[in-house]
PASEBA-1860 file (N, C-alpha, C; in nm, 3 decimals):
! residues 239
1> XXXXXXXX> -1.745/8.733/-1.431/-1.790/8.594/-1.427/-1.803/8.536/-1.569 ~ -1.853/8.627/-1.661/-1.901/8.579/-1.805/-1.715/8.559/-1.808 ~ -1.648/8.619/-1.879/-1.539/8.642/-1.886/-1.442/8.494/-1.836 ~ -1.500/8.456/-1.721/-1.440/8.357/-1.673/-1.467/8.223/-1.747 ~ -1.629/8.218/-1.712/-1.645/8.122/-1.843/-1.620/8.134/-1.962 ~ -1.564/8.182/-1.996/-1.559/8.192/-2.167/-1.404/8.183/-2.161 ~ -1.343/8.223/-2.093/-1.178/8.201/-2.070/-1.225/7.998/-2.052 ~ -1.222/7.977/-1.928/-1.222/7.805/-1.913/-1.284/7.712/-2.045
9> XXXXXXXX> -1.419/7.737/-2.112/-1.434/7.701/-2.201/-1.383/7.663/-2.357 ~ -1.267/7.821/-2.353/-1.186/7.844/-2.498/-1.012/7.755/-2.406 ~ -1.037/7.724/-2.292/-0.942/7.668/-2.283/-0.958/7.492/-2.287 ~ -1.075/7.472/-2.234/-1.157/7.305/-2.286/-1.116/7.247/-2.381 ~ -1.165/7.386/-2.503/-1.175/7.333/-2.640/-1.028/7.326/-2.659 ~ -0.954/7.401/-2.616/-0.779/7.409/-2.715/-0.775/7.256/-2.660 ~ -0.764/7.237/-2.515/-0.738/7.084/-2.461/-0.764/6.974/-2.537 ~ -0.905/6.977/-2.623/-0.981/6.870/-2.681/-0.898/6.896/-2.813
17> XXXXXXXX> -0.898/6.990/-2.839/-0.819/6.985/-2.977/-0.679/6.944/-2.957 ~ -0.609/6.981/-2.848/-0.449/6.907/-2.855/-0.449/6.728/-2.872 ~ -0.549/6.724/-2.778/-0.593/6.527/-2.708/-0.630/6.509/-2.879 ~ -0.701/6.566/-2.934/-0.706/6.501/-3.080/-0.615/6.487/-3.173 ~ -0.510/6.591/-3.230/-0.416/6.616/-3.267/-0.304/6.494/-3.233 ~ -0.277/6.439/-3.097/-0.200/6.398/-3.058/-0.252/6.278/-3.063 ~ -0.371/6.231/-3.037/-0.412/6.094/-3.119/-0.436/6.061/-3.242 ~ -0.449/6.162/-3.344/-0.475/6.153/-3.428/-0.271/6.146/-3.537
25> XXXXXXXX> -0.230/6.165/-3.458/-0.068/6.159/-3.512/-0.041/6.018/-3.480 ~ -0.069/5.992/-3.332/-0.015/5.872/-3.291/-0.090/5.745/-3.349 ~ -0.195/5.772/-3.389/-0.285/5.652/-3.487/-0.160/5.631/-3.625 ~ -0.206/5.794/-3.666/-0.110/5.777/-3.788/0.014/5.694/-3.834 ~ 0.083/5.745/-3.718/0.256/5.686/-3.722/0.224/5.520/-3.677 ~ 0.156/5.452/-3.621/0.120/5.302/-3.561/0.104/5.261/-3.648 ~ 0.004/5.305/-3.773/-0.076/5.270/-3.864/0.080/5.245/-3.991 ~ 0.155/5.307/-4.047/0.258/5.382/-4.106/0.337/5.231/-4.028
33> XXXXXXXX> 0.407/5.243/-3.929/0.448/5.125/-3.840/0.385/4.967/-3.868 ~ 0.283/4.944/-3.853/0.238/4.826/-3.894/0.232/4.787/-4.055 ~ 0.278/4.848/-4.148/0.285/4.879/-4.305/0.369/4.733/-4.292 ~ 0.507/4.797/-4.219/0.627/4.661/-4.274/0.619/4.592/-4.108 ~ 0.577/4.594/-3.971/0.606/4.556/-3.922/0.430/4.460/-3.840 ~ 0.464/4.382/-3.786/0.304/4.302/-3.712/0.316/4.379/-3.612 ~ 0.150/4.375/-3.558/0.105/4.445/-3.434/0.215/4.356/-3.298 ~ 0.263/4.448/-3.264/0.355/4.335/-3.115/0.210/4.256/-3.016
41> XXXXXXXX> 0.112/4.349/-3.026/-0.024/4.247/-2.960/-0.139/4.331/-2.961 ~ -0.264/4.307/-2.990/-0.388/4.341/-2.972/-0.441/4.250/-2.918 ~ -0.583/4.352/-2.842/-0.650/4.371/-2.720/-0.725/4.205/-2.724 ~ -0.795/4.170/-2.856/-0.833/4.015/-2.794/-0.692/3.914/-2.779 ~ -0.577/3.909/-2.817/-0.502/3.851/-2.765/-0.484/3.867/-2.605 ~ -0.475/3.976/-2.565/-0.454/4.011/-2.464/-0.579/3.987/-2.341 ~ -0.698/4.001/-2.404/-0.813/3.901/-2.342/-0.790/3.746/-2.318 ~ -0.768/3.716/-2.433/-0.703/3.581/-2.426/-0.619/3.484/-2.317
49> XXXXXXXX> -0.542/3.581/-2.324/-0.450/3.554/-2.183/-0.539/3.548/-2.051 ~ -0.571/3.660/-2.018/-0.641/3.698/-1.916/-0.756/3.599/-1.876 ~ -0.854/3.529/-1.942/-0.930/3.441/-1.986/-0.893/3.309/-1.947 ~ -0.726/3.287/-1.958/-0.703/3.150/-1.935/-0.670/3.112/-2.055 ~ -0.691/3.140/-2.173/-0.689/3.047/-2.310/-0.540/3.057/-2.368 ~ -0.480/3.096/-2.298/-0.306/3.130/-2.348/-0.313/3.218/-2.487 ~ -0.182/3.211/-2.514/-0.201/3.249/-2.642/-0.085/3.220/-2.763 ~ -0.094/3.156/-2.898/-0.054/3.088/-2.927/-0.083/3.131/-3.094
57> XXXXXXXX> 0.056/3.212/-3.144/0.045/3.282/-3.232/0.198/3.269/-3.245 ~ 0.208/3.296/-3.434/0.325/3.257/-3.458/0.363/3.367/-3.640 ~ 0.364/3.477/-3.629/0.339/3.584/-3.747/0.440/3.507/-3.850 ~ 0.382/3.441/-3.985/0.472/3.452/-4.058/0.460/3.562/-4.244 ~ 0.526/3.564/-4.283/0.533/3.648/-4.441/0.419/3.595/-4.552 ~ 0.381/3.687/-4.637/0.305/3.690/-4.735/0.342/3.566/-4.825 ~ 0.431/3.553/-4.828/0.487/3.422/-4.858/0.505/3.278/-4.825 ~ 0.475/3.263/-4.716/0.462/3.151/-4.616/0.328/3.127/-4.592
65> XXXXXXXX> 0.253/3.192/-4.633/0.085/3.171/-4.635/0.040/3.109/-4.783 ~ -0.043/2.995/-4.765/-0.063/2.899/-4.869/-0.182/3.002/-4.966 ~ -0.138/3.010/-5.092/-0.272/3.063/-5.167/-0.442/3.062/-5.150 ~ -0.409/2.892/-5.119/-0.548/2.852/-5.088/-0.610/2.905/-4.968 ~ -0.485/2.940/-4.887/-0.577/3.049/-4.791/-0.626/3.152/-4.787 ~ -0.564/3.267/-4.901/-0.595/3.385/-4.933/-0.758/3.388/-4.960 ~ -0.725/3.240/-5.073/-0.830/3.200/-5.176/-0.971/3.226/-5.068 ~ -0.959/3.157/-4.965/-1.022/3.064/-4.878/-1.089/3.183/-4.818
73> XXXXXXXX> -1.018/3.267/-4.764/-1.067/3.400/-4.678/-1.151/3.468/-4.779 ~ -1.118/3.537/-4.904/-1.203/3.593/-4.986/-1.324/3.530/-5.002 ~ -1.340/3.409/-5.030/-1.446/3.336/-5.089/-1.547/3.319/-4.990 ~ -1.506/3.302/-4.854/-1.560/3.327/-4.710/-1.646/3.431/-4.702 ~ -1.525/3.534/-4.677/-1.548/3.655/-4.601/-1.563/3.757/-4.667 ~ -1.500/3.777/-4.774/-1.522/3.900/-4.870/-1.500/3.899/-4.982 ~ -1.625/3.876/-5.066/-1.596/3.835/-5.221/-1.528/3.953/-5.271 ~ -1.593/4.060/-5.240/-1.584/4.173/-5.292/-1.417/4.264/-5.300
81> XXXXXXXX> -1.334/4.195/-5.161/-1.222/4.253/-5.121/-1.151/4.299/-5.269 ~ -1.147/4.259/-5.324/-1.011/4.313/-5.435/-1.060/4.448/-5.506 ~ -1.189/4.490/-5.479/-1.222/4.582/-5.600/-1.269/4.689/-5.483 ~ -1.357/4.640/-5.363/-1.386/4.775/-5.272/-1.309/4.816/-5.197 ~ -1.335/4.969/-5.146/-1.263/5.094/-5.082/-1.275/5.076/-4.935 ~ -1.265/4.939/-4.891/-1.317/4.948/-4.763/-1.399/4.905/-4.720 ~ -1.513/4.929/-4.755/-1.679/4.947/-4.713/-1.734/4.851/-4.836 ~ -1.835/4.741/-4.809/-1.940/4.654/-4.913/-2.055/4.748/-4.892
89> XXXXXXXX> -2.112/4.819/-4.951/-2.170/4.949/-4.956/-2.374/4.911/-4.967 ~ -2.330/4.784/-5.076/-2.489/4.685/-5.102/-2.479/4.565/-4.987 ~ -2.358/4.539/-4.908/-2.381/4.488/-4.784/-2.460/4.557/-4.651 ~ -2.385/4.680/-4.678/-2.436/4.743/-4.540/-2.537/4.800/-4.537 ~ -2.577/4.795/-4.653/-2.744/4.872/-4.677/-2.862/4.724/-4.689 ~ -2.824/4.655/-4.700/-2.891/4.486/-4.679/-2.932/4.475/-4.550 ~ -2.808/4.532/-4.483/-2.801/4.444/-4.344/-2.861/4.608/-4.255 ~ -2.959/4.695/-4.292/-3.002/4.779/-4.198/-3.161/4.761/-4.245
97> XXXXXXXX> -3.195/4.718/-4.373/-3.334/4.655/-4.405/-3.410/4.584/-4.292 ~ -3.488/4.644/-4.264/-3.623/4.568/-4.179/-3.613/4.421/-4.223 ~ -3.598/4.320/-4.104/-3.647/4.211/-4.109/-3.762/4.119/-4.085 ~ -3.832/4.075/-4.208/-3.969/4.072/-4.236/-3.976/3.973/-4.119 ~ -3.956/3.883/-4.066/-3.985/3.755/-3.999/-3.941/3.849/-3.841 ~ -3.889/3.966/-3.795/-3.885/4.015/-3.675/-3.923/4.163/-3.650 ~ -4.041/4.181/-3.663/-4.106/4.327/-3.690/-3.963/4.430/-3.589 ~ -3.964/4.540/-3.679/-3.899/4.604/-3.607/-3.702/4.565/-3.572
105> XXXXXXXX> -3.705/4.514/-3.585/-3.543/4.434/-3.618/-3.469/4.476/-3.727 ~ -3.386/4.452/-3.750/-3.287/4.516/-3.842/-3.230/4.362/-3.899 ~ -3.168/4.306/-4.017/-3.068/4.186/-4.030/-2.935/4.198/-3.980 ~ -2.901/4.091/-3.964/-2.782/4.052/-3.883/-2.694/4.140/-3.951 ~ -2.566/4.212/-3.877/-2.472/4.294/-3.912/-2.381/4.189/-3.965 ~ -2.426/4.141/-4.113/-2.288/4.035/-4.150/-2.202/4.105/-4.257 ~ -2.189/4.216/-4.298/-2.151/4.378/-4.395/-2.037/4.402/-4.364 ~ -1.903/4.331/-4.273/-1.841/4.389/-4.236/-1.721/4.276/-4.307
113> XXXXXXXX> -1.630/4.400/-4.369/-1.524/4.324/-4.501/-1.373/4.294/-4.470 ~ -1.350/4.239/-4.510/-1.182/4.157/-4.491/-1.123/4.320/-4.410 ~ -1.129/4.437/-4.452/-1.048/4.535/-4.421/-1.105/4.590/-4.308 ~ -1.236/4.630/-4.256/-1.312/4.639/-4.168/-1.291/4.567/-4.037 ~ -1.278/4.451/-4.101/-1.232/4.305/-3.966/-1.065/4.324/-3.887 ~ -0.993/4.401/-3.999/-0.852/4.408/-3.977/-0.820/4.512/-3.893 ~ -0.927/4.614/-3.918/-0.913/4.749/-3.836/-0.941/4.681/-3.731 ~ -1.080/4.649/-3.703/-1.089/4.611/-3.549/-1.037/4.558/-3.451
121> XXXXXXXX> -0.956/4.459/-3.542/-0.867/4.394/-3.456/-0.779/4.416/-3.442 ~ -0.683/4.441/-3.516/-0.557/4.518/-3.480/-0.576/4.651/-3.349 ~ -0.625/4.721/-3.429/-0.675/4.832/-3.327/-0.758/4.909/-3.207 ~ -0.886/4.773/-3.252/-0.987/4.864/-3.143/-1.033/4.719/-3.065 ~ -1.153/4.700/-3.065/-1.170/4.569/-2.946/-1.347/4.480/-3.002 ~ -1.301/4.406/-2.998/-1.419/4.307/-2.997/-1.575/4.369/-2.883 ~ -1.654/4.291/-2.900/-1.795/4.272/-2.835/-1.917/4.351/-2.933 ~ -2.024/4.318/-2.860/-2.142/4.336/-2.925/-2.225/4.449/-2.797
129> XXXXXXXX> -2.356/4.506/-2.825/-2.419/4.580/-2.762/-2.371/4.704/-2.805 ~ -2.355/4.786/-2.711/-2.359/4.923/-2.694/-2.167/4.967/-2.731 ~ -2.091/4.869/-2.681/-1.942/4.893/-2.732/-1.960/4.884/-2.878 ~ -2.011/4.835/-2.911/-1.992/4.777/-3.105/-2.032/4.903/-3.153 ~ -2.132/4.959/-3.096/-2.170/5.106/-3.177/-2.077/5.226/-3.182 ~ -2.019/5.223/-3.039/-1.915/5.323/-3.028/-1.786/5.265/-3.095 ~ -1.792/5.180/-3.136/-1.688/5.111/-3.198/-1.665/5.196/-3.314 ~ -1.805/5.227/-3.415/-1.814/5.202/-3.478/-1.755/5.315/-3.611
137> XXXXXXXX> -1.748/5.386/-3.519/-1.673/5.566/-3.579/-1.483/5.537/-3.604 ~ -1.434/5.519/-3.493/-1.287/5.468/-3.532/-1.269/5.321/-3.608 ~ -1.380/5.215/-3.631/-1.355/5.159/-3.718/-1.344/5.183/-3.846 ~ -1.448/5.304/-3.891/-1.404/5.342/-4.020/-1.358/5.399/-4.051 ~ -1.231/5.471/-3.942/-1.146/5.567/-3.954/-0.996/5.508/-3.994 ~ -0.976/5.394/-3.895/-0.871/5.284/-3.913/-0.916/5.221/-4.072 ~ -1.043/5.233/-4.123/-1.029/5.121/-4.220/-0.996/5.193/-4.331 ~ -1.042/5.310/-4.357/-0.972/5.373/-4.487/-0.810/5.419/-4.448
145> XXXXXXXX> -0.793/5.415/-4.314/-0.647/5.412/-4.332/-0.539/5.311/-4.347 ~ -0.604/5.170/-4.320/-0.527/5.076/-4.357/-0.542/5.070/-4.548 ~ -0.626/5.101/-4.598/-0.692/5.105/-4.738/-0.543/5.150/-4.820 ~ -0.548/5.330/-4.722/-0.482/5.424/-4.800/-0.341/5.355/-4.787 ~ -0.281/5.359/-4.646/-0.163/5.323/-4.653/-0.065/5.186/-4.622 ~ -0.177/5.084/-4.618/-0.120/4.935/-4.636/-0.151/4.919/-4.781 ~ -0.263/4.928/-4.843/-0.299/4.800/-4.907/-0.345/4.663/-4.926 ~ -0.405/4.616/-5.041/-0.482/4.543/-5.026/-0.387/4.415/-4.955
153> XXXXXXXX> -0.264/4.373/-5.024/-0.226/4.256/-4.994/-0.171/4.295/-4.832 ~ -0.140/4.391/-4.766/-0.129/4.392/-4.688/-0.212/4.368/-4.558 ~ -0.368/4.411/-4.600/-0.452/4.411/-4.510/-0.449/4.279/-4.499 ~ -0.465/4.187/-4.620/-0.516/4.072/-4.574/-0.384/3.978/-4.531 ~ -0.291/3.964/-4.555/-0.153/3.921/-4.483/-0.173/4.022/-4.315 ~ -0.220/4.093/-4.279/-0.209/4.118/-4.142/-0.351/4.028/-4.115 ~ -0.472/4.035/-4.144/-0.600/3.972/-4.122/-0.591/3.841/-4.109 ~ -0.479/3.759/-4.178/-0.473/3.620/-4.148/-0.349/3.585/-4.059
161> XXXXXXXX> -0.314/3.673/-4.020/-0.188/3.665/-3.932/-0.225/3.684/-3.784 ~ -0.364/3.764/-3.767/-0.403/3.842/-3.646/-0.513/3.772/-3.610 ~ -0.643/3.741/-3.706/-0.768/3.643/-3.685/-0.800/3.552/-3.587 ~ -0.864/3.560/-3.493/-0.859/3.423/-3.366/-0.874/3.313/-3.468 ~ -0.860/3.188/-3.457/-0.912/3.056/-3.545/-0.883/2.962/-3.456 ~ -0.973/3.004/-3.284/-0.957/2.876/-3.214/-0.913/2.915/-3.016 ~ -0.941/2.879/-2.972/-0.942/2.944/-2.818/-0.781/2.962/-2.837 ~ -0.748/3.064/-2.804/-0.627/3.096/-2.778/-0.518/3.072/-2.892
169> XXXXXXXX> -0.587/3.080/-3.017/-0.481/3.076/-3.135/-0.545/3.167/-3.228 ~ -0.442/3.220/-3.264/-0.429/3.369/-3.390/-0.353/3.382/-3.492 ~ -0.402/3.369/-3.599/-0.293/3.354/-3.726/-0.308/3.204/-3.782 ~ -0.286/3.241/-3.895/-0.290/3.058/-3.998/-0.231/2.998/-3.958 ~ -0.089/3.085/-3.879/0.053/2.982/-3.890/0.021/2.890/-3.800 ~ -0.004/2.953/-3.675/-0.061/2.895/-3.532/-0.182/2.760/-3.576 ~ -0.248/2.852/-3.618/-0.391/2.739/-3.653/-0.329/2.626/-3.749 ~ -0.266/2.645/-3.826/-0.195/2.573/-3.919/-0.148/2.463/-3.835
177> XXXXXXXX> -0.076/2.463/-3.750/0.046/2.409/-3.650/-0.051/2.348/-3.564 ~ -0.153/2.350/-3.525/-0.247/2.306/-3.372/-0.353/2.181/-3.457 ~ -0.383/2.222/-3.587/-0.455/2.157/-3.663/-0.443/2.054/-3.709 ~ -0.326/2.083/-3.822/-0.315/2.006/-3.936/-0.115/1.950/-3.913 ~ -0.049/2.010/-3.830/0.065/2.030/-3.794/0.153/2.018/-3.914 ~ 0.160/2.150/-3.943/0.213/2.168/-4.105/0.232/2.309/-4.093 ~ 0.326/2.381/-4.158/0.303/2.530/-4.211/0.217/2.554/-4.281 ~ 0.175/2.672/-4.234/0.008/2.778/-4.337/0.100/2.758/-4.492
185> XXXXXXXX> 0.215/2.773/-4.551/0.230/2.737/-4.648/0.252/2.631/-4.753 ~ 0.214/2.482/-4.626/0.176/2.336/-4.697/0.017/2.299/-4.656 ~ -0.084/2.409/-4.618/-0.200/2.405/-4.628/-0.253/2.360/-4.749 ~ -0.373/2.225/-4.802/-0.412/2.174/-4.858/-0.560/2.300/-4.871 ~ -0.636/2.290/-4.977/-0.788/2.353/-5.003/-0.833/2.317/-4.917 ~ -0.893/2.200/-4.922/-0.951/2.139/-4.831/-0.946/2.178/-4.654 ~ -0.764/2.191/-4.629/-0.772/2.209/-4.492/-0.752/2.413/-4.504 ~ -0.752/2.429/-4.532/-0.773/2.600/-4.537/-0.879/2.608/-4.535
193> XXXXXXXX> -0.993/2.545/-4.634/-1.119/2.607/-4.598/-1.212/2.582/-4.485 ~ -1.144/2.460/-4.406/-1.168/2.387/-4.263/-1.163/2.534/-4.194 ~ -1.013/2.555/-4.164/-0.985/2.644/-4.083/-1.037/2.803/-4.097 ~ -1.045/2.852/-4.254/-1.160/2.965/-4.244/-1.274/2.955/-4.181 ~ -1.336/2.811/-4.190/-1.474/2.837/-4.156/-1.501/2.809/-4.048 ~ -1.406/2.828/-3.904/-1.428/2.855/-3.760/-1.485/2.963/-3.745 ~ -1.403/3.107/-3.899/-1.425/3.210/-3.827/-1.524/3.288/-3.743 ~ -1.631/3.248/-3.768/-1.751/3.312/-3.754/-1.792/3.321/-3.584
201> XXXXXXXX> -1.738/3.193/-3.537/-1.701/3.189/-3.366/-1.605/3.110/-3.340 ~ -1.481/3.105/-3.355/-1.364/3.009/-3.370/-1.388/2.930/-3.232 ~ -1.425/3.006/-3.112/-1.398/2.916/-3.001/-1.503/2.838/-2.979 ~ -1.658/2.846/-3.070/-1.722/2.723/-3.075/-1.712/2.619/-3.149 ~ -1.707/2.677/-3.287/-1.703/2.633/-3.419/-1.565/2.552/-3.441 ~ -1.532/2.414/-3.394/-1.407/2.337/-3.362/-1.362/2.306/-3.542 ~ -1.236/2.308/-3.576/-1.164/2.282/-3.641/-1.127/2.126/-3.663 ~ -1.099/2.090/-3.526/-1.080/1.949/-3.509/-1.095/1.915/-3.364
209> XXXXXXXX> -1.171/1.793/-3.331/-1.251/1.766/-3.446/-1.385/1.865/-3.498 ~ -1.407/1.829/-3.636/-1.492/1.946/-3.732/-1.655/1.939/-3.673 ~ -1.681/2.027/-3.636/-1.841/2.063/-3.556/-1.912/2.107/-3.683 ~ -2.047/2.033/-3.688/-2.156/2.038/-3.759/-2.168/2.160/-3.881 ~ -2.108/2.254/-3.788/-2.090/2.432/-3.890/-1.975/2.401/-3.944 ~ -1.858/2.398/-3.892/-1.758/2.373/-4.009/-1.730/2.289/-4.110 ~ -1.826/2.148/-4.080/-1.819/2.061/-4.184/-1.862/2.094/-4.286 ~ -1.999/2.189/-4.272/-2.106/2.225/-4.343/-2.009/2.352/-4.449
217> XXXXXXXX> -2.029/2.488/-4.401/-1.949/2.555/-4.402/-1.781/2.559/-4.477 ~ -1.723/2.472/-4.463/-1.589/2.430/-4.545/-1.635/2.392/-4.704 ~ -1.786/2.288/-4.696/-1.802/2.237/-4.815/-1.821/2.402/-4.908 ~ -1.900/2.476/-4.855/-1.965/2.562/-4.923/-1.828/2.687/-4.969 ~ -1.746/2.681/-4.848/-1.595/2.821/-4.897/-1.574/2.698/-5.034 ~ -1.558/2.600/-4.988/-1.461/2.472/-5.140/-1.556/2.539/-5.285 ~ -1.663/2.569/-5.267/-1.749/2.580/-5.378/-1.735/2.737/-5.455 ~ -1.728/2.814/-5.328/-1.695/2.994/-5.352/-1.601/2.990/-5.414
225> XXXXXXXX> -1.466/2.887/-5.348/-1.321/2.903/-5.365/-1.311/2.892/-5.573 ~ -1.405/2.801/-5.545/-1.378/2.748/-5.729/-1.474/2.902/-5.823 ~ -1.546/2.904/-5.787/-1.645/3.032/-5.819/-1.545/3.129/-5.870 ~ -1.478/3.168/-5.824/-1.391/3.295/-5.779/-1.275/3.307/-5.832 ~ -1.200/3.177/-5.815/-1.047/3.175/-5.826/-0.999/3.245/-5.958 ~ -1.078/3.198/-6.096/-1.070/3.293/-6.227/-1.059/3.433/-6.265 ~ -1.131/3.472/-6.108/-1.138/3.680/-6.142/-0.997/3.717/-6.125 ~ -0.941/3.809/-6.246/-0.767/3.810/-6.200/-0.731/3.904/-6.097
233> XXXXXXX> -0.881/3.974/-6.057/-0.810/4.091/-5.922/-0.803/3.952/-5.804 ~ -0.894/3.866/-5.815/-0.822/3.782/-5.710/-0.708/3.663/-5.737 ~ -0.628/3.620/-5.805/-0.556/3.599/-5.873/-0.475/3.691/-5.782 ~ -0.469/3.825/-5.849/-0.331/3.861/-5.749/-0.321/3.918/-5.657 ~ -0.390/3.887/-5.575/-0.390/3.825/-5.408/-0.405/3.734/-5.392 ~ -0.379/3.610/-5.471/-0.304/3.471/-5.394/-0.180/3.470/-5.452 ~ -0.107/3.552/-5.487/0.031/3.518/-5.564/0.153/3.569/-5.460
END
């Protein structure tokens, strides 16, 4: 009987170890794959649909994306992108500090960086609660691997290519086109930093016409955008 269990058990484990092995290749090679090529679709697109909100995405090149948008996303979303490994390290230790005004509370999880955002979406899936936690192990598995083997300009040319910015639209180009009806690469400051600053809930936070947060919000990326634009690691990521 012992014998038996210990046979089924050493056979469990080989199982768990093949199922890993074999996901852990097939991450690899996807990951390696998306370097030169766009995701063919991820999972909130694919919500999207399902939802009713269509979907309305249009991938274009590192090149066809207006500077001021690069500009626009950093100054937003991640000052820090050009110099960290991934991880805002004095973000995420901010945002697990006791919050004095909610005994017992933690601050809002806002720690999470241009490359962080790219993993998730490309790869794993949106929501909050109890999914976000389990989320939260293959997000930082995907994120040092987009790190290691995209790169910086890459992450963020997939991040603005993939980004909801609006019920049923993904990518600048799209948002570009529904908005302002122009290519992401005749985007004005002004209207780039419009359209960053849906991100935060694109399908509330209206673009056009501009809702109370984005009016607000656009003024303040216009202000980062100027802040910033001088540091030459960001410099070349808008070039």
């Amino acid at each position: 009987m012992a014998k038996t269990k210990s046979s089924r058990l050493k056979a469990f484990w080989r199982w768990c170890k093949r199922i890993f092995i074999t996901l852990f290749i097939a991450s690899l090679l996807y990951t390696i794959i998306c370097r030169w090529l766009m995701p063919p679709i991820i999972l909130t697109q694919t919500g999207s649909l399902i939802s009713g909100y269509g979907l309305k995405r249009d991938y274009v090149s590192w090149d066809e994306i207006s500077p001021d948008v690069k500009l626009a996303a950093m100054a937003s979303e991640d000052q820090l992108f050009p110099d960290h490994s991934g991880f805002d390290w004095t973000a995420i230790q901010q945002s697990l500090q006791p919050n004095p005004k909610k005994k017992n509370k933690i601050r809002g999880a806002g720690a999470s960086t241009i490359s962080q955002q790219t993993a998730k979406n490309v790869f794993l899936w949106q929501g909050e609660g109890v999914m976000r936690y389990v989320r939260k192990l293959p997000e930082a598995y995907f994120t040092k691997l987009i790190e290691w083997i995209w790169g910086k300009k890459r992450i963020l040319e997939v991040y603005l290519n993939t980004i909801e910015m609006g019920k049923g639209i993904y990518g600048i180009e799209a948002a570009s086109q529904a908005y302002f009806h122009k290519p992401a690469k005749k985007l004005s400051r002004e209207e780039a930093a419009m359209i960053i600053a849906c991100l935060p809930n694109p399908k509330v936070y209206t673009v056009k016409p501009a809702s109370r947060f984005v009016a607000w919000k656009s003024k303040w990326i216009l202000r980062q955008m100027h802040n910033i634009e001088d540091d030459p690691d960001v410099q070349k990521l808008m070039k």
